[in-house]
C-alpha positions, 0 to 999 in steps of 0.5 A: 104539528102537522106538515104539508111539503109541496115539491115537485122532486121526490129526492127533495122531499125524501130529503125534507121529511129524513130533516123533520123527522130527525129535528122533531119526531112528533111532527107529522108529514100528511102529504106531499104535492107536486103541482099547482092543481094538486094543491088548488084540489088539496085546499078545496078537498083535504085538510090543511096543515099547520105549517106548509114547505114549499117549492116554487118552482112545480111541475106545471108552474110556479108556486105563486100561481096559487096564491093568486087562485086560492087563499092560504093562511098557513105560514109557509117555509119556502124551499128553493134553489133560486135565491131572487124569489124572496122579496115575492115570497115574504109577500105573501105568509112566508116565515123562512126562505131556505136554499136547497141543499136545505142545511140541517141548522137552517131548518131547525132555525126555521122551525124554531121560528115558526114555534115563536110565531105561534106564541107571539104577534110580533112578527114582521112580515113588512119589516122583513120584506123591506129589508130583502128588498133593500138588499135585492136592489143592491145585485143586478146591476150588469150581466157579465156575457162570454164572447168566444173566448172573451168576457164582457160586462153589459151595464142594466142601464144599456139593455133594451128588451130580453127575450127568448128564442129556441129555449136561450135567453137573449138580451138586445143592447141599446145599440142593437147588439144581442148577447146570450144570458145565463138567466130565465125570464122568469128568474129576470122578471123577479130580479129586475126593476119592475118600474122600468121592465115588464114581461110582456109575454112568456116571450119578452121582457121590454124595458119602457124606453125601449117601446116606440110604438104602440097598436091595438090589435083587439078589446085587451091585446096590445102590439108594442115594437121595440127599438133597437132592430125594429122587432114586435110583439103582443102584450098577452091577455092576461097581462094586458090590465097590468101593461096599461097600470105600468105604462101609467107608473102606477106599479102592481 
């Protein structure tokens, strides 16, 4: 069996290739990548593997870019320190979601699973994404937020927008107070209800009831304002198509 990992730290894959070889000797590690473009140039130009360990968070973005530019039929065994991303990656051929530190068990579990999978069609990726998303919909119901000395609980339903300034996530409330969290908008974007939130821009997070007014500003940018506090922002191009489908409830 020949195996590609894809991770953007060099102690992480050190680590995955001592476990692989010490799970199975016969398996071949035929390269490791770093990156989004890296692996965009490995599928046009290299051979492809049997299986595929894959990081999501890469040195120039995150690891479902690719899949949005480039098709992959391997079945992949993600590799991460997040846990939110799992219901996004049994979206795609996803057969196992390890947490790093990757535990020597839970490889050999994966592994085994993927042996069945190439003797058996019985796999369901659906069934199994249903089921995380089940147990998704069950964690992030309020923030828990440090105020000096103090801490406070800020309920999902009372959060207008979040955003970030100066590297710090912030949230703003219904009633106009701002609270720093202990999250990215990338980890918010994965962890929210996206019926209710969309990023819309690297910058913000706006939730729909929180949009008082909406303007073109040219052919596919959109200026939304956002009470509390008056602020505003651009919809980004690329996401422009996908604000309009939201706004209309018709989801991704």
């Amino acid at each position: 069996m020949k195996v590609l990992i894809i991770e953007d730290e060099q102690p992480a894959v050190n680590r995955l290739k001592k476990l692989i070889k010490e799970m199975d000797s016969s398996i071949e590690v035929i390269g490791s990548l770093d990156s989004v473009e890296s692996v965009l140039a490995w599928v046009k130009n290299q051979e492809m593997p049997d299986l595929i360990f894959l990081d999501i968070h890469l040195a120039d973005g995150s690891a479902f870019e690719i899949f949005s530019r480039t098709t992959i039929t391997q079945p992949i065994i993600f590799t991460t320190a997040y846990d939110e991303y799992a219901i996004q990656a049994f979206k795609v051929n996803a057969i196992d979601y390890l947490l790093k530190p990757i535990k020597k068990d839970e490889l050999k579990s994966a592994l085994e699973k993927y042996k069945t999978l190439q003797s058996t069609t019985s796999f369901d990726y659906a069934k199994l994404a249903q089921q995380l998303q089940k147990e998704k919909s069950q964690r992030l119901k309020r923030f828990l937020i440090r105020v000096g000395q103090n801490l406070k609980t800020v309920e999902i339903q009372d959060v207008a927008y979040f955003y970030t300034e100066n590297k710090i996530t912030f949230l703003t409330t219904s009633e106009g107070k701002r609270y720093s969290v202990d999250y990215s908008l990338d980890r918010l974007e994965e962890d929210l209800d996206r019926e209710i939130f969309f990023r819309v821009n690297r910058q913000f997070i706006v939730r729909v009831s929180s949009i008082v007014k909406m303007v073109t500003v040219s052919k596919s940018r959109v200026k939304v304002v956002l009470e509390p506090c008056s602020i505003d922002t651009i919809v980004s191009t690329e996401r422009s198509g996908k604000f309009k489908k939201w706004l209309r409830g018709e989801g991704d």
